[in-house]
C-alpha positions, 0 to 999 in steps of 0.5 A: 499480552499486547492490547490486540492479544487482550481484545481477542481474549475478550472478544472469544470469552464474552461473545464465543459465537460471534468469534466463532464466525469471524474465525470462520469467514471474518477474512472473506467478510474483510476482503468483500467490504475492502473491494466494495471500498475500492469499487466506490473509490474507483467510481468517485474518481471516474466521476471526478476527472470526467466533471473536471475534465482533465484526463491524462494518460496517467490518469487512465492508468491510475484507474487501472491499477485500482481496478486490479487493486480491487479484484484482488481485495476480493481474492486475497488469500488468508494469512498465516501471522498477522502483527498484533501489535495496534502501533505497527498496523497503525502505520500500515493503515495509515500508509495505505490511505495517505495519499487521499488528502492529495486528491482533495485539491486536484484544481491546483494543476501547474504547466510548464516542464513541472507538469509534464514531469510530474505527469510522467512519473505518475504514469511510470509510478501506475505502471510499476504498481499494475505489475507489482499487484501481479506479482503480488497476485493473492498475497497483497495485503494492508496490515502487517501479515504473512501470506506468501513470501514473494520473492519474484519479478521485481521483488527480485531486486526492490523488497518493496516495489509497490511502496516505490511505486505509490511514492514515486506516484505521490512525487509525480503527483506533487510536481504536477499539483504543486502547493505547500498541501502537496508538498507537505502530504508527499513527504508525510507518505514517504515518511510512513511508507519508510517506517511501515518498510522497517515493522513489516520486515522485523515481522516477516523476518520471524519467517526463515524464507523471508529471513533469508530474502533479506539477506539476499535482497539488499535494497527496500526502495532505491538503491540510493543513500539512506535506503539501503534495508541493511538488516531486518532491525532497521 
């Protein structure tokens, strides 16, 4: 029994009613708490560029995309498995968040071809990410779980289109920030986004309509090298 299954044994043994409610609305309480999360975090970085004073394009789309980002927090539909193992919903957690150091050090902007291309990716990157979050639509998530298997837009020909497009933000977002901190966070990302990729396909590979989206759909990010998903076991 993993360390999650114990938890919950406990949980349910020693305070029934309390697992009682979380089995009821536990779900709904999350996805409430997650979308005041992403609210506020829209509101500090609205604040922040307008003291800055350095707004982009692609800034405007960033904010965008966490303002779809956080309505569909809120409007998420329930699982029908989730990972129970602590390690891999680790990662996930870890992933999802890793891009916030970034933004601790926005004074560190370049000019010159860096900036304008750094900048360019990053509105490409905002982009793909409003459109994955329409795929998605209710079935976005943060941990590992299976909602509804998507297999539509560009989950067609990528199997993680929106991990593309926050990496691709995180390099454009390097080139237009560079230092040795941005640098360093970038390639931690890239880093957990690829391992997250691996556990969350060896979980949804239990699903035989996901199983098959493997077999059928090659690619995780590009189709370049070293991404190449292969097989579910990664």
């Amino acid at each position: 029994m993993t360390l999650s299954a114990r938890l919950s044994a406990w949980l349910s043994e020693r305070y029934p009613r309390l697992w009682a409610w979380i089995g009821r609305h536990g779900q709904t309480a999350l996805n409430w708490y997650l979308f005041v999360h992403a609210a506020g975090f829209l509101g500090w970085v609205i604040w922040r560029q307008t003291k800055l004073g350095q707004w982009t394009i692609a800034d405007a789309a960033f904010i965008a995309q966490t303002a779809v980002l956080a309505v569909l927090l809120a409007a998420r539909s329930r699982h029908r498995a989730m990972e129970q193992g602590l390690g891999p919903q680790f990662v996930a957690v870890a992933a999802f968040y890793s891009g916030l150091p970034l933004l601790w050090f926005p004074d560190t902007a370049v000019g010159g071809w860096m900036g304008v291309t750094g900048d360019a990716l990053a509105l490409s990157a905002n982009l793909i990410g409003i459109v994955c979050l329409f795929n998605l639509g209710r079935s976005f998530g943060i941990l590992i779980a299976l909602r509804r298997v998507k297999t539509g837009g560009l989950y067609a020909w990528m199997r993680h289109p929106m991990y593309a497009s926050d990496l691709l933000l995180r390099i454009g977002f390097c080139l237009a920030h560079w230092s040795a901190w941005s640098v360093g966070w970038t390639i931690v990302g890239i880093l957990l986004y690829w391992r997250r990729a691996v556990l969350e396909e060896r979980f949804l590979a239990r699903d035989p309509e996901y199983a098959e989206y493997l077999m059928r759909v090659r690619w995780r990010f590009l189709p370049l090298g070293g991404w190449d998903g292969g097989k579910a076991d990664g």
